[in-house]
N, C-alpha and C positions, 0 to 999 in steps of 0.2 A: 430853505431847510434850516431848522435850528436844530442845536447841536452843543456839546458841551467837551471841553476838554480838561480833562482830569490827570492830573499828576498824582500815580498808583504804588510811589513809592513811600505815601502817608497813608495809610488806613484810612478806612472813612468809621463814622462811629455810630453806629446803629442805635437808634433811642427806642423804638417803637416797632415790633412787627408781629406780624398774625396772617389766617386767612377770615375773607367774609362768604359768607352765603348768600342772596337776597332772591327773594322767591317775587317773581312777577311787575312790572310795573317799576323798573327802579329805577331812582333818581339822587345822584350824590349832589349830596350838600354845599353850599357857596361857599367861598374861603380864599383867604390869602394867607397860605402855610408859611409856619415859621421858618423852614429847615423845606429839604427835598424829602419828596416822596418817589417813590419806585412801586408802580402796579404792574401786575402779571395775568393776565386774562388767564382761568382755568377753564371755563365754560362758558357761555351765554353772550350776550352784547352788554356794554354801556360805552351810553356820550356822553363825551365832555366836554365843554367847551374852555379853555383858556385865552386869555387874551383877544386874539380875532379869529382864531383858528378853530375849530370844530372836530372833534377828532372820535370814530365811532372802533370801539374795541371790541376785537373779538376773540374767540380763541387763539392764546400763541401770543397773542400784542401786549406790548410793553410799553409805557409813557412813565415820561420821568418830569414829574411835577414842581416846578423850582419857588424861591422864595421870594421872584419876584413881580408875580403875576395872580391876578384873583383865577379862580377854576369852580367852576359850579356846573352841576348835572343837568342833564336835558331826557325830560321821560321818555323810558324807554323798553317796551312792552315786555321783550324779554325778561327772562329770570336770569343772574349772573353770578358768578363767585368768583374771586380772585385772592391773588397773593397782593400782601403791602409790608413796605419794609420804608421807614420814616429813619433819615440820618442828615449826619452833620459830615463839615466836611473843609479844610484848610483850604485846599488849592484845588480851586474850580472855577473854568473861565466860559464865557457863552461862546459859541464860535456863531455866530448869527450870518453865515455864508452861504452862497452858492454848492452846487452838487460839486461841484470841480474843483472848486476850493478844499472843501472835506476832503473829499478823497486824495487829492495830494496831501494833507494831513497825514492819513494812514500810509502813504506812502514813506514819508519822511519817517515815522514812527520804524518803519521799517528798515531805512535804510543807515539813519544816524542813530547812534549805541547811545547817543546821550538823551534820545528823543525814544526810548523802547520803555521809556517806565510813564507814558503819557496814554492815556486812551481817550478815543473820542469815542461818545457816549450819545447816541439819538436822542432825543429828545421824544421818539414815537416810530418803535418797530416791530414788526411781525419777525417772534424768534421762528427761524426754520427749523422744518418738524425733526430733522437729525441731530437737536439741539434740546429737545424739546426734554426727555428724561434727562438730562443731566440739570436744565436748568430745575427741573422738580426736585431732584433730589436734592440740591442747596437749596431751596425751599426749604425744604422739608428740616434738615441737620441745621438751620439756620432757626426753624421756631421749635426746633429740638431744644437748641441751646439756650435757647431766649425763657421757657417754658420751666427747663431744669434747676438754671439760677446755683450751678456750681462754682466749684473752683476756674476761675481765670477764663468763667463763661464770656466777658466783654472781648476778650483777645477771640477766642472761637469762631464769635456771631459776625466780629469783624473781617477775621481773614475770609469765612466764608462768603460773607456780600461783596469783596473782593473780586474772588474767582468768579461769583455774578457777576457783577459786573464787565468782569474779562470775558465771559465766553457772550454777553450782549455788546461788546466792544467787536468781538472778531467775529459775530452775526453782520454788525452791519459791515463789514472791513471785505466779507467775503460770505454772502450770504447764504452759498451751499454749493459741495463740491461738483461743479460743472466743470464744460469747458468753456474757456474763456469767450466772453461776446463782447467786448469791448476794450479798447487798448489798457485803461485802467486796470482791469481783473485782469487780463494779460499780464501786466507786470507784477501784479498782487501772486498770481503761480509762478513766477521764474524767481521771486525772492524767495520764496517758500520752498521751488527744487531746493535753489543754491545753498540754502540753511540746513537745508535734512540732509544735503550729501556733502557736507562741507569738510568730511576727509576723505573726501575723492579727490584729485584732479579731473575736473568736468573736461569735457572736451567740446567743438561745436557738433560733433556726429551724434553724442549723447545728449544734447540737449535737442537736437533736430528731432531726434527720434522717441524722445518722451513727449514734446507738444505737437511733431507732427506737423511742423514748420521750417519752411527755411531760414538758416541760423541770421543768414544778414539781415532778415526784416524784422526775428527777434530781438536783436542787435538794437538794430535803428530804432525799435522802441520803447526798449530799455532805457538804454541813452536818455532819450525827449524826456522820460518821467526822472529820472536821476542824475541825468550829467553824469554816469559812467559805465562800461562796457559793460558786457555781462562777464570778460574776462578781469578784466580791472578788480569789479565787487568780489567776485567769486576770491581770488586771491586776498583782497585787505580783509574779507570775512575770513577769511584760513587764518587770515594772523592774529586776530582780537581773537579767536580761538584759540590759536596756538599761547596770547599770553597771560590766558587763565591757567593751561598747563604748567605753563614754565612758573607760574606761580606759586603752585600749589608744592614744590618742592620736591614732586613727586616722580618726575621723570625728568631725564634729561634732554641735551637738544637732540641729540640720534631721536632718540623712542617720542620726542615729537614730533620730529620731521614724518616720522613712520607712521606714527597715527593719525596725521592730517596727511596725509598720502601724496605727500614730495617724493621724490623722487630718489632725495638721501640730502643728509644735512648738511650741504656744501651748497645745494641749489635752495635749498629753505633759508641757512643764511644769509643768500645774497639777496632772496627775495622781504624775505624780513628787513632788512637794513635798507630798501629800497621803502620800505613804510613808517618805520620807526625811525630812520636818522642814524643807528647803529646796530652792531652784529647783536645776536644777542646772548653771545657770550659776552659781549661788553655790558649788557642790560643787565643780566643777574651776578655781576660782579658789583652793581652797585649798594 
């Protein structure tokens, strides 16, 4: 499975986008593209073949075309239309891995703060259909922008092929809200609880009874993907939350401890200092 990993904290910079039409019979042209491309199936079929691969698109699919491989069409009786968005790009690396390699990718994305502004990027997938209007609509506000040719249109067309890009990062990361089938997607929802209720105190009766699992086996494979509990994360994510708060100037350590839902701020600071080295009335005294 090929695969790309992109560092989403540089823009990427859009040179080129539109939609096409092709009425019957269609066949894309040979080529070894300067720059990536990004197609978006609206309707109909086309194949393509790059490199050794073969890949037949259909409504909803997405291929992401790179600059180091020729790609030419293969007739294709359908009529088709799609989106195309041509850019350039700093930091982007191939991840030319296995499925279980990738997916620990997105895992780590998830677990380490210094790895959350990374996305890996398919190389060719089918957006799911609960994806499907949002990704139209950046379509759409993306050849708005490109078409208008306004004020500080290049920042626009940019942040917008961003969020594209982000919601075909968390297509393939989690490809549509089920229950979990595989320990992988298992872990992929228990970081996703931890993050949306991360001014709770979880407990294991409330995580049992949102997955509708016994806590020790969710436990144990948590663990296996992360190397830490589910009580362990659940807490060091309460404190990198808590020290955006205490950053901002705007609340103190009481009405933090209270909004990330400790207990009171004698148990928050002890558990802060058990993560950060110091209390953190010692941290914002510096």
């Amino acid at each position: 499975m090929i695969a790309f990993l992109y560092k989403s904290d540089i823009l990427p910079k859009v040179t080129l986008c539109g939609s096409v039409a092709i009425e019957g019979h269609n066949k894309h042209f040979k080529r070894k593209p300067l720059e990536y491309i990004l197609y978006y199936i609206i309707s109909g079929e086309m194949k393509i073949k790059e490199g050794k691969n073969t890949y037949l698109l259909t409504k909803g699919d997405t291929i992401l075309l790179d600059p180091t491989r020729v790609h030419e069409g293969i007739l294709t009786p359908s009529d088709v239309s799609y989106y195309y968005v041509h850019f350039t790009t700093q930091d982007i690396q191939e991840l030319n891995s296995d499925n279980d390699m990738i997916e620990e990718q997105h895992i780590m994305n998830l677990v380490n703060k210094d790895n959350r502004c990374k996305l890996v990027l398919p190389k060719y997938i089918h957006i799911a259909e609960h994806n499907n209007e949002a990704v139209t609509i950046l379509f759409n506000k993306l050849l708005s922008a490109y078409t208008q040719n306004q004020l500080y249109t290049d920042t626009l067309m940019n942040c917008y092929f961003l969020e594209l890009l982000t919601i075909i990062a968390k297509n393939m990361a989690k490809p549509a809200p089920y229950v979990a089938e595989n320990k992988h997607d298992l872990v992929i929802h228990i970081l996703d609880y931890i993050h949306a209720n991360c001014r709770t105190k979880l407990t294991s009766k409330d995580v049992e009874a949102h997955f509708h699992m016994n806590f020790d086996y969710l436990n144990r494979q948590f663990k296996k993907k992360t190397g830490m509990t589910i009580c362990y994360y659940s807490n060091r994510y309460r404190i990198q939350e808590s020290k955006k708060l205490l950053q901002s100037g705007l609340y103190n350590i009481r009405q933090t401890a209270e909004m990330m839902g400790f207990s009171n701020e004698f148990y928050f600071s002890r558990i802060y200092k058990n993560f950060e080295g110091k209390a953190p009335s010692k941290w914002m005294k510096q």
